[in-house]
C-alpha positions as CSV (number, residue, x, y, z in Angstrom):
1,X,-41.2,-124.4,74.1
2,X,-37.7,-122.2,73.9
3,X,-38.3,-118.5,73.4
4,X,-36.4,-119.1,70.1
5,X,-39.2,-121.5,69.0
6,X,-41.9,-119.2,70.3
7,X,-40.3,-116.4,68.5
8,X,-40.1,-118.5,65.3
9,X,-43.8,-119.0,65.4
10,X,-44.7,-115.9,65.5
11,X,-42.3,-114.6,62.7
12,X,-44.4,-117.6,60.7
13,X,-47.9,-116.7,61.5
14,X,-47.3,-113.0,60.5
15,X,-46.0,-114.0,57.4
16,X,-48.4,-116.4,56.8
17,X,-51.1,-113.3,57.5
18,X,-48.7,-111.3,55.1
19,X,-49.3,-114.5,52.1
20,X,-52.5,-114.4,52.5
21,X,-53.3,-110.6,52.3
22,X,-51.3,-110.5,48.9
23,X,-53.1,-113.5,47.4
24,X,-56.3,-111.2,48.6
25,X,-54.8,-108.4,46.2
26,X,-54.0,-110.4,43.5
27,X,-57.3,-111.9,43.6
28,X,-58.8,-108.5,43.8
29,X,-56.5,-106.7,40.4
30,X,-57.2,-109.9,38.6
31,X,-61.2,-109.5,39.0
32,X,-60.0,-105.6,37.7
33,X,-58.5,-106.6,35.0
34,X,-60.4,-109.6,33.8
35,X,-63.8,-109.9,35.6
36,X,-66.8,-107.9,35.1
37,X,-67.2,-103.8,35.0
38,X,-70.4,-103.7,36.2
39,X,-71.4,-103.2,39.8
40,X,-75.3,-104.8,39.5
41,X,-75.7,-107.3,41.5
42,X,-78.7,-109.3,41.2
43,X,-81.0,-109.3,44.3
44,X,-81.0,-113.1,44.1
45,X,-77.4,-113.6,44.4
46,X,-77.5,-111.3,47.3
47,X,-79.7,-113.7,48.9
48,X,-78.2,-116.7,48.2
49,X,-75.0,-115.2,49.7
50,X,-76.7,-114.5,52.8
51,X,-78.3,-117.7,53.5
52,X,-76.4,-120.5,51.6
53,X,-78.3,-123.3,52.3
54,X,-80.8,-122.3,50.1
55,X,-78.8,-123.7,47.1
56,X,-78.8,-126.9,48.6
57,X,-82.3,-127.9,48.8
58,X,-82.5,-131.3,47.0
59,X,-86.5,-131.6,46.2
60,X,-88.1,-129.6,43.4
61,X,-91.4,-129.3,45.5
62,X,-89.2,-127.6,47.9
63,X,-87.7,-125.3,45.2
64,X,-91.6,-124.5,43.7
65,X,-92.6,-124.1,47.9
66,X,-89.9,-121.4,48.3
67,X,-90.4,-119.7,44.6
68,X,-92.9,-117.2,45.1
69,X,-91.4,-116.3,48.2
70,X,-88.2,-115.4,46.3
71,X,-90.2,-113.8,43.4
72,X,-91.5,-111.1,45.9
73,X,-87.9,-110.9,47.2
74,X,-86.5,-109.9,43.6
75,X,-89.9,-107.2,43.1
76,X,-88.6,-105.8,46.7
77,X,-85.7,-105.6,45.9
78,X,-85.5,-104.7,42.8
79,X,-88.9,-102.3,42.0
80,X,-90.3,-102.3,38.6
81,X,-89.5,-99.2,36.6
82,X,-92.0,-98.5,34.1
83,X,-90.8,-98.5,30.3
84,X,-90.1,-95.4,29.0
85,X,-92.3,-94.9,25.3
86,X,-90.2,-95.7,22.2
87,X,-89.2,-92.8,20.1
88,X,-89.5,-92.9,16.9
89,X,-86.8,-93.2,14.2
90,X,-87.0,-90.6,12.6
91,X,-87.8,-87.2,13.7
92,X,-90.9,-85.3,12.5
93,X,-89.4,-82.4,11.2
94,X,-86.6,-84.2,9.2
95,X,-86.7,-83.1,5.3
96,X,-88.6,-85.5,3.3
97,X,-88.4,-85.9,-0.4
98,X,-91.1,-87.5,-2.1
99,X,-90.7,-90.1,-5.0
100,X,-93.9,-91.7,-6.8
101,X,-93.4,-94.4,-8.7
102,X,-96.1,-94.8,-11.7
103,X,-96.4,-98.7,-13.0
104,X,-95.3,-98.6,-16.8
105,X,-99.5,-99.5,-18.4
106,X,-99.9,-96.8,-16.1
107,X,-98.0,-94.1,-17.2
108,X,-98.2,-95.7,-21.4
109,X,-102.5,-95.2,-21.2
110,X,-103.0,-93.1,-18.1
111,X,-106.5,-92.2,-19.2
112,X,-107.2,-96.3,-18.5
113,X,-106.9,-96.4,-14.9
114,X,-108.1,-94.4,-12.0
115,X,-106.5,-94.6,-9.2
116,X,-107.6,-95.7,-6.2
117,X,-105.2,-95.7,-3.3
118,X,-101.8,-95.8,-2.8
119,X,-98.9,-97.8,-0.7
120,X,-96.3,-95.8,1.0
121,X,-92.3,-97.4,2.1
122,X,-89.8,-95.2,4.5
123,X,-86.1,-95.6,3.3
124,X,-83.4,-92.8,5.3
125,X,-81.0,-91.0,2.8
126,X,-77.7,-89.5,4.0
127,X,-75.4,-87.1,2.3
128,X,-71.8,-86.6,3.6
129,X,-71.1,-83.3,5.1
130,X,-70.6,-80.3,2.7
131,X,-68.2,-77.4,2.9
132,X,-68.7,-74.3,1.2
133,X,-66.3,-71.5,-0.1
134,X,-67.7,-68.4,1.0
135,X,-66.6,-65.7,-1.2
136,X,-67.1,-62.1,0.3
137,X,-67.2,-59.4,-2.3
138,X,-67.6,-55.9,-1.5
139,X,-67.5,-53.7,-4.7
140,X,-65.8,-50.2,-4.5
141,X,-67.6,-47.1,-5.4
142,X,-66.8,-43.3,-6.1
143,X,-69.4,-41.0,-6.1
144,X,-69.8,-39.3,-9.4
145,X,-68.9,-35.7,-10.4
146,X,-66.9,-35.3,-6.9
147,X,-63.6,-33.0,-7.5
148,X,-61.9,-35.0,-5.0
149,X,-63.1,-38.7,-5.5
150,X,-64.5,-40.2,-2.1
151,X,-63.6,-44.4,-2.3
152,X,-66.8,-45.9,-0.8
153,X,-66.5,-49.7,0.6
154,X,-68.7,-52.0,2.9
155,X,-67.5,-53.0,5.9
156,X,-66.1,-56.1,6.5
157,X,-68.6,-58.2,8.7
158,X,-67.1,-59.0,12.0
159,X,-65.1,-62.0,11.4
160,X,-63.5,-64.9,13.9
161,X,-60.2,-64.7,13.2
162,X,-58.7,-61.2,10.9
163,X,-57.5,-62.7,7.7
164,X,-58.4,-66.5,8.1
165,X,-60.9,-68.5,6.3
166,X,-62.0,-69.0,9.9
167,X,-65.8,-68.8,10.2
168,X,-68.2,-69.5,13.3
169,X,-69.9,-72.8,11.6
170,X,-66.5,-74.5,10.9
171,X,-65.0,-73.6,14.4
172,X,-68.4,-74.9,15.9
173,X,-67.7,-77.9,13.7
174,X,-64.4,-78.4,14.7
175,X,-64.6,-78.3,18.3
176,X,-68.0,-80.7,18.4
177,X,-65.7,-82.8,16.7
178,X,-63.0,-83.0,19.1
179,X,-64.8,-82.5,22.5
180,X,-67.9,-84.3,21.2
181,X,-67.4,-87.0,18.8
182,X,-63.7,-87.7,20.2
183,X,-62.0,-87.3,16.8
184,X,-58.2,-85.4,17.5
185,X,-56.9,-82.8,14.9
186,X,-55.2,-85.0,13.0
187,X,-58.3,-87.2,12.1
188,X,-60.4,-84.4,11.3
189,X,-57.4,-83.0,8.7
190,X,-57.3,-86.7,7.2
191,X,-60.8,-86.7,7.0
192,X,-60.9,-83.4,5.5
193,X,-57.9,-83.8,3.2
194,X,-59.1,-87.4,2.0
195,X,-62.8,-86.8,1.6
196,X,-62.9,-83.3,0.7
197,X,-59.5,-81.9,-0.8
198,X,-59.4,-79.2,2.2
199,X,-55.5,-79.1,3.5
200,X,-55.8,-77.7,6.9
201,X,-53.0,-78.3,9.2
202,X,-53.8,-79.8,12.4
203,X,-51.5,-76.7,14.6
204,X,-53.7,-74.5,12.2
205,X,-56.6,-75.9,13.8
206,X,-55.0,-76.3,17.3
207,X,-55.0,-72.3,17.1
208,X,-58.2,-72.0,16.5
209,X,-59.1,-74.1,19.4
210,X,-57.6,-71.4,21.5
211,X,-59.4,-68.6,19.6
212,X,-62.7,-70.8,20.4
213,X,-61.8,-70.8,23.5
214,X,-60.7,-67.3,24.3
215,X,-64.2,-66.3,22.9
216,X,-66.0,-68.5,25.2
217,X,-63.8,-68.1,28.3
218,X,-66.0,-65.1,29.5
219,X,-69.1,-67.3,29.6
220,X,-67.0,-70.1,31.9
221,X,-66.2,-67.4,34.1
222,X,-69.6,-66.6,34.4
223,X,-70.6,-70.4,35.4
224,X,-68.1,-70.3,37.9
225,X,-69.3,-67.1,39.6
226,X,-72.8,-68.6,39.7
227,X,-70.9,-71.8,41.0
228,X,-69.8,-69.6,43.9
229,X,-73.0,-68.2,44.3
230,X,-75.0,-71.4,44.8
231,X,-75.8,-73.3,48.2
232,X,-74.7,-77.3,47.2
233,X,-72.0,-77.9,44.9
234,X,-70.1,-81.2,43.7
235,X,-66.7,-81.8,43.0
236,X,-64.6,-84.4,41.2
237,X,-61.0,-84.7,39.4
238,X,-59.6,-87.1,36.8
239,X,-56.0,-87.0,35.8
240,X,-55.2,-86.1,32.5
241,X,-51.4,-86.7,30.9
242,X,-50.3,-83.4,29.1
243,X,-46.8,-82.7,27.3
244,X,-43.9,-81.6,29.1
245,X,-40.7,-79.9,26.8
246,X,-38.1,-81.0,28.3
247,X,-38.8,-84.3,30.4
248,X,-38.8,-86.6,27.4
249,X,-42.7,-87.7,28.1
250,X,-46.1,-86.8,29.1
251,X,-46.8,-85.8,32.5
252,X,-49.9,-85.8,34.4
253,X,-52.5,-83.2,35.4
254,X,-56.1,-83.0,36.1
255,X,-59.0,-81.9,35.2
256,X,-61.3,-80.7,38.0
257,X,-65.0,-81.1,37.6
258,X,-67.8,-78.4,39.4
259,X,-71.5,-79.1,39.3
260,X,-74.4,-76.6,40.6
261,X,-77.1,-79.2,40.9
262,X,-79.7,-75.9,41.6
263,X,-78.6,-75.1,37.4
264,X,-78.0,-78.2,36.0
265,X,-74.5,-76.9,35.0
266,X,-71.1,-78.3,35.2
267,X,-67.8,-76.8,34.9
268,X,-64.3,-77.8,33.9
269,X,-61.4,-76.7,35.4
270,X,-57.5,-77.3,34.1
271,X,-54.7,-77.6,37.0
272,X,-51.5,-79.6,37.1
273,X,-51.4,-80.5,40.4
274,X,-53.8,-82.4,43.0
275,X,-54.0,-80.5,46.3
276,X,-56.6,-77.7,48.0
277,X,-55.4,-75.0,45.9
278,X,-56.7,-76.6,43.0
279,X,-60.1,-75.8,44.5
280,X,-59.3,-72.6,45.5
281,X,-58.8,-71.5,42.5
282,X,-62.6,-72.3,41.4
283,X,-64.3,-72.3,44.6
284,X,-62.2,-69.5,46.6
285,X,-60.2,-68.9,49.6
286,X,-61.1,-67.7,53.2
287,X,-60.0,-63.9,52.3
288,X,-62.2,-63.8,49.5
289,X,-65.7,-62.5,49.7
290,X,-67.2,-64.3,46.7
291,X,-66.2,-67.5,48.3
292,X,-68.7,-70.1,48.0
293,X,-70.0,-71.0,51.4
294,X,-72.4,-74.1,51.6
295,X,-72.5,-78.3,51.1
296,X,-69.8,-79.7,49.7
297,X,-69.9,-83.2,47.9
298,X,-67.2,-85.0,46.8
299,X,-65.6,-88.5,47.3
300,X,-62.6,-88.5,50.7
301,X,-59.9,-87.4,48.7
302,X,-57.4,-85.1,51.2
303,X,-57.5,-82.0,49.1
304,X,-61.7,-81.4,49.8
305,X,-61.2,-82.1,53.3
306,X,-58.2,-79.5,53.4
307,X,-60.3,-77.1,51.7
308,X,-62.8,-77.5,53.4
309,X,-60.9,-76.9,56.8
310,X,-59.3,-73.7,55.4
311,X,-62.7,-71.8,54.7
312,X,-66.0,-71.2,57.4
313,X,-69.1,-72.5,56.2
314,X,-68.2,-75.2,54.5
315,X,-70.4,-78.8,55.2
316,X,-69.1,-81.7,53.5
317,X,-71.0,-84.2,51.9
318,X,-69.7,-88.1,51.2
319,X,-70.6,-90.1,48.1
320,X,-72.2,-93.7,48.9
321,X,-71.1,-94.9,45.3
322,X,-67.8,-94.6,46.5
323,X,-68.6,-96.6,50.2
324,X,-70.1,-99.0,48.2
325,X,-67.8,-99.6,45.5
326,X,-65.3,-101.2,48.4
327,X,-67.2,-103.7,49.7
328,X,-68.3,-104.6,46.1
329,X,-64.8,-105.1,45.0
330,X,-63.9,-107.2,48.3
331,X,-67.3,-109.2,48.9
332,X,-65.3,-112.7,48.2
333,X,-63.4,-111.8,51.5
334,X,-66.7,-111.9,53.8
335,X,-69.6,-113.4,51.2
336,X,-72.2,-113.2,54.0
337,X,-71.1,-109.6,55.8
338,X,-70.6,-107.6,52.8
339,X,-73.7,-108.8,51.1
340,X,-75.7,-107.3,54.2
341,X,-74.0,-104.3,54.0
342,X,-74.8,-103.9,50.2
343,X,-78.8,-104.8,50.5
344,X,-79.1,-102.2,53.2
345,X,-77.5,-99.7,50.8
346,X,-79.5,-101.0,48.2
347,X,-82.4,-100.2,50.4
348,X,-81.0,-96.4,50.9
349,X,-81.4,-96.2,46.9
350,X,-85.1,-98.1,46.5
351,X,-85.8,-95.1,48.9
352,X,-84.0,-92.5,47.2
353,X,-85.6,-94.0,43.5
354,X,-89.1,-94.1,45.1
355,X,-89.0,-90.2,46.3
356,X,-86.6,-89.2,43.5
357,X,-89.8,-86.4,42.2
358,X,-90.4,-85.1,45.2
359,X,-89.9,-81.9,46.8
360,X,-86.8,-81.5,49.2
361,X,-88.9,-81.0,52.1
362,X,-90.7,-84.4,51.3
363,X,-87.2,-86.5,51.0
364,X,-86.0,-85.2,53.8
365,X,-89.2,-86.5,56.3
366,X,-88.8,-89.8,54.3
367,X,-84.8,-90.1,54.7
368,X,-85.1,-89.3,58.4
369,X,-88.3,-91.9,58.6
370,X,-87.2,-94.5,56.4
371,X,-83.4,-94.2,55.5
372,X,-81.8,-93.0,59.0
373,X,-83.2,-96.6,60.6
374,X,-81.3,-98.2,57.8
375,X,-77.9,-96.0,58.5
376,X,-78.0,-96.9,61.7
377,X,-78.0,-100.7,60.7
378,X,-75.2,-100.3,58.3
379,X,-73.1,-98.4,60.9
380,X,-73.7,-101.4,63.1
381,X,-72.4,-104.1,60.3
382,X,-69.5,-101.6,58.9
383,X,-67.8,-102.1,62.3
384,X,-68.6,-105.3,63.3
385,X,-66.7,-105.7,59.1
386,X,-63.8,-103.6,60.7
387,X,-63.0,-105.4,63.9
388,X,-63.0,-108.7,62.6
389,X,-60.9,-107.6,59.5
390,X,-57.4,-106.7,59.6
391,X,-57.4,-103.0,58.6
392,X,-54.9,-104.0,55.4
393,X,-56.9,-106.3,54.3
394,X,-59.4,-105.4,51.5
395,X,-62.7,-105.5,53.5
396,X,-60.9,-104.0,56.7
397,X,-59.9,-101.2,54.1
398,X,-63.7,-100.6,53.1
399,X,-64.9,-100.5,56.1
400,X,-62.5,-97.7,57.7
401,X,-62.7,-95.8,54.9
402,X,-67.2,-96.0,54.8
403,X,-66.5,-95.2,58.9
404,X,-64.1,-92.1,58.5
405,X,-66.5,-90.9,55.9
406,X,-69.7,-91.3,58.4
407,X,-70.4,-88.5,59.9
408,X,-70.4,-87.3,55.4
409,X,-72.2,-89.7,54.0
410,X,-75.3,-89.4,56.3
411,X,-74.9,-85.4,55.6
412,X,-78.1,-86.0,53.0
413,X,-80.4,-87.0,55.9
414,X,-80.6,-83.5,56.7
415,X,-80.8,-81.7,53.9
416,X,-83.1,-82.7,51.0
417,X,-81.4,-81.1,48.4
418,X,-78.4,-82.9,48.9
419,X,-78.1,-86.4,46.5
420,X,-77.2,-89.5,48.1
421,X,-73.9,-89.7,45.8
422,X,-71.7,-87.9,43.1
423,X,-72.4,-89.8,40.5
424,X,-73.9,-86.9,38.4
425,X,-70.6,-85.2,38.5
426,X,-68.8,-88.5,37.6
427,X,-70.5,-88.9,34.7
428,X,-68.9,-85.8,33.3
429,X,-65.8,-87.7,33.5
430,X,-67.2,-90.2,31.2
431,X,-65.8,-87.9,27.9
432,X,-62.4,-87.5,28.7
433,X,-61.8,-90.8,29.5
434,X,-63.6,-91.8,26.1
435,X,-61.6,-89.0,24.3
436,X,-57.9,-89.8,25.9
437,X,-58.5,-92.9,24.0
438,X,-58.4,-91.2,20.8
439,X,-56.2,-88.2,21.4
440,X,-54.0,-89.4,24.5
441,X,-52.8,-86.5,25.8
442,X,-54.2,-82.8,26.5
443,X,-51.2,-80.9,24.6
444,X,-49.2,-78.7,26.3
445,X,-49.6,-77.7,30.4
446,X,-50.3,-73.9,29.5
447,X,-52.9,-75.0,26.9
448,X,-55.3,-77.4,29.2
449,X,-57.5,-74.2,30.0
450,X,-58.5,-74.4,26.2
451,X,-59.7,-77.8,26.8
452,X,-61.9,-77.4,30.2
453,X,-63.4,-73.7,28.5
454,X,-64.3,-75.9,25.4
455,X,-65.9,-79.3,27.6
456,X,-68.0,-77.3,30.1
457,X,-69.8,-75.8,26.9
458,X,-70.3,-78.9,24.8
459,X,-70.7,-80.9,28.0
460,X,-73.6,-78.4,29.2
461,X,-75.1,-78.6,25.9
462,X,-74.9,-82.7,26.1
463,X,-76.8,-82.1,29.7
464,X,-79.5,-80.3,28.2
465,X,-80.1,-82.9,25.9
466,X,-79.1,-80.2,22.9
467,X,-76.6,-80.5,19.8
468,X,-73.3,-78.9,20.8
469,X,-72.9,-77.7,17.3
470,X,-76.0,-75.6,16.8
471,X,-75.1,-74.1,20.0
472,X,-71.5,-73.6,19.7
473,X,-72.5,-72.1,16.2
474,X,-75.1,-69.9,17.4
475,X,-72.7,-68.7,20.5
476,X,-69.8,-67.5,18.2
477,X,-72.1,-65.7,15.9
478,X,-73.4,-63.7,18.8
479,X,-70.1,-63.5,20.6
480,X,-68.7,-61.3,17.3
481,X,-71.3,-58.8,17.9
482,X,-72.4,-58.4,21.9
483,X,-70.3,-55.7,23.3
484,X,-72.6,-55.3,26.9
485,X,-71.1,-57.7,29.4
486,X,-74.5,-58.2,31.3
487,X,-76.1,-59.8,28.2
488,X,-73.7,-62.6,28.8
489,X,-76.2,-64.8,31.1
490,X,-78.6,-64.8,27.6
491,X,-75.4,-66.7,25.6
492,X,-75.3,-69.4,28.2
493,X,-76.1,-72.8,26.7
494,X,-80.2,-73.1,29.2
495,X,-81.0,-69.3,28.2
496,X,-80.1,-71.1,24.1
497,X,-82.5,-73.9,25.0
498,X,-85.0,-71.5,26.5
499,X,-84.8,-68.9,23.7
500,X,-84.8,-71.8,21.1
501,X,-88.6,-73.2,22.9
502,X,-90.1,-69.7,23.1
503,X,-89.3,-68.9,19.0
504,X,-90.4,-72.7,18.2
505,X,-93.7,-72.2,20.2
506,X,-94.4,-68.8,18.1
507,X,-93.9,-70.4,14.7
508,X,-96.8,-72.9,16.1
């Protein structure tokens, strides 16, 4: 063979590798785009990926032999969780209104009948919500038999906004309906124009958003220097498009998300652009003594590992979602090979589910005795994946990312506070992605500190398991009249929830 031909060849086997990667990412965006959401995979499937022949047996009395033998595989696998009691319908403390209904012999010859017992049916009322013009008068007095008349008026009580109709309920009741219920300003004017005759204009509202949010920017702060304060923080972004004057469309920021597992607290931040000094401008830089020092968890974008490099003390944490997530979205590459790899990290999570309650000290002897064996495994499969996949490839891709992330994502072996991923923080994501439906953009880039001020309040509340709105409604009134800076920590959303149990147990 000519060195023409030879060279031919190999021109057509590389393209021929090329064909064949592309048809692998087609395959791969049309799964996005069509297939399934969900990452579950049923521990069956697993197993019938890993040993094929299994599907092929042609007797039944094989099929019933092998049965219980794959029943215990799916409890192994897959644990039972116990259900969790139903809760009622309707709460206990809900208003009730009474209506008894007398038969008409009855009520013509009541003296006839005695009654005897009685038969009781549950229906749920609902009025629409009701505003309420709130007319402050304060009457004018002179004292009487003064020379020189002295006018006498009441005070104005402190007030939101000077000279607006403006009132802590309706801003609570505006913002829970943005950041909450996901309806933008102009819905809520419709609504409020439509339903209730109230003309409000929706830039009149979008400047009380910032009002709301200049009142509650001093409590954000405050999260943020307990963020800096705490050992084990986790970090996430999710672009956001905002407005741009000038460039004839939106452009795209982010929105940075902080959570101090040790407080159950998240925080929002607002930043147009997607590198280290994003987090820098939450978590600190090296010069700055305040600077959070501690584990760091986040997925392998380059701006944590930047950060992370530019500051002493810093351990980094990997997510095992995200690990996963690759091989999931590439198993038809390698059926057999990815499925291991997915059953062993289904085994890390049966572990992590099983000691879940326990005390840090107790998942850490049970991660290093249980889980580490398992690691070790995986790391053995993840690059047996990697050198016999071509690193473009989408398998080849999963497995150098779940290596260069290895010496991260087996951080949580050592330390038993740390979690095994980052999905907590992701799901604070969840409401701006449901939101951006609705409202599409954030508004302008110098307004996008409004919005992360106003979701880390409603989005602690949601944590807590609490109605934003009695919060938010509560926090304003108190915000109008605390002047001392240290009672701040007592207007955070837990201290609410706290002060709310303690004054509910003393009415008992």
């Amino acid at each position: 063979m000519s060195q023409t031909e030879e060279d031919k060849d190999k021109i057509i086997a590389s393209q021929r590798e090329k064909i064949a990667l592309l048809e692998k990412k087609i395959d791969h965006l049309i799964r996005i785009i069509y297939g399934s959401k969900s990452e579950k995979l049923d521990p069956a499937q697993l197993e019938l990926l890993l040993d094929p022949d299994t599907a092929k047996k042609p007797c039944a009395a094989d099929c019933e032999e092998d049965a219980p033998a794959a029943e215990e595989l799916k409890r192994e696998l897959k644990p039972v969780r116990e259900r969790k009691p139903r809760e009622p319908r309707l709460p206990a403390n809900l208003p009730t209104v009474e209506e008894v209904i007398i038969p008409d012999e009855v009520r013509a010859n009541p003296g006839d009948y005695r009654r005897i017992g009685q038969r009781t049916s549950e229906r749920l009322d609902v009025e629409p919500g009701r505003y309420t013009r709130r007319l402050i008068i304060r009457p004018t007095y002179v004292k009487k038999n003064e020379a020189i008349p002295s006018i006498h008026t009441a005070p104005l009580p402190p007030t939101v906004l000077e000279g607006s109709i403006l009132t802590p309920s309706l801003l609570a009741h505006i913002v829970t309906g943005k950041y909450c219920d996901h309806l933008p300003l102009y819905r809520q004017e419709q609504i409020m124009s439509r339903r209730y005759g109230i003309n409000i204009p929706r830039n009149t509202m979008s400047h009380w958003m910032e009002v709301g949010a200049d009142l509650l920017q001093p409590l954000w702060k405050l999260l943020v220097s307990d963020l800096r304060k705490s050992s084990y923080v986790k970090a996430d972004e999710t672009p956001i498009d905002y407005l741009s004057p000038g460039h004839g469309s939106t452009r795209k920021g982010y929105l940075w998300l902080y959570q101090n597992p040790a407080h159950n607290t998240i925080v929002y931040d607002w930043q147009t652009g997607h590198d280290s000094s994003c987090l820098a401008a939450i978590l600190g830089n090296a010069d700055e003594e305040d600077t959070f020092r501690g584990i760091l968890q986040s997925d392998g974008h380059g701006a944590y590992n930047k950060w992370s490099g530019d500051n002493e003390g810093i351990t980094q944490s990997g997510c095992w979602t995200h690990a996963r997530r690759k091989f999931y979205d590439n198993l038809e590459e390698d059926p057999v090979l990815a499925a291991k790899i997915l059953r062993l990290i289904q085994q890390l999570y049966r572990i992590e589910e099983k000691y879940k309650d326990s005390a840090p000290e107790v998942r850490k002897y049970y991660r290093r005795r249980q889980s580490r064996p398992v690691t070790k495994r995986l790391h053995h499969l993840i690059t047996k994946v990697k050198n016999k996949h071509l690193p473009k490839s989408g398998l080849g891709g999963a497995a150098a990312y779940a290596l260069n992330q290895w010496g991260k994502l087996i951080v949580y072996l050592h330390h038993g506070e740390v979690h095994i991923d980052n999905n907590s923080v992701e799901r604070g994501v969840r409401p701006t992605k449901i939101g951006i439906k609705n409202w599409l953009f954030i508004g302008g880039e110098e307004t996008g500190w409004r919005s992360a001020v106003l979701y880390t309040m409603v989005e602690n509340c949601r944590i807590l398991g609490k109605d934003p709105y009695a919060y938010l409604k509560w926090v304003f009134e108190k915000l109008l009249t605390t002047t001392n800076q240290d009672d701040l920590h007592q207007l955070l959303p837990a201290a609410w929830v706290r002060t709310a149990t303690q004054e509910n147990a003393a009415a008992a």
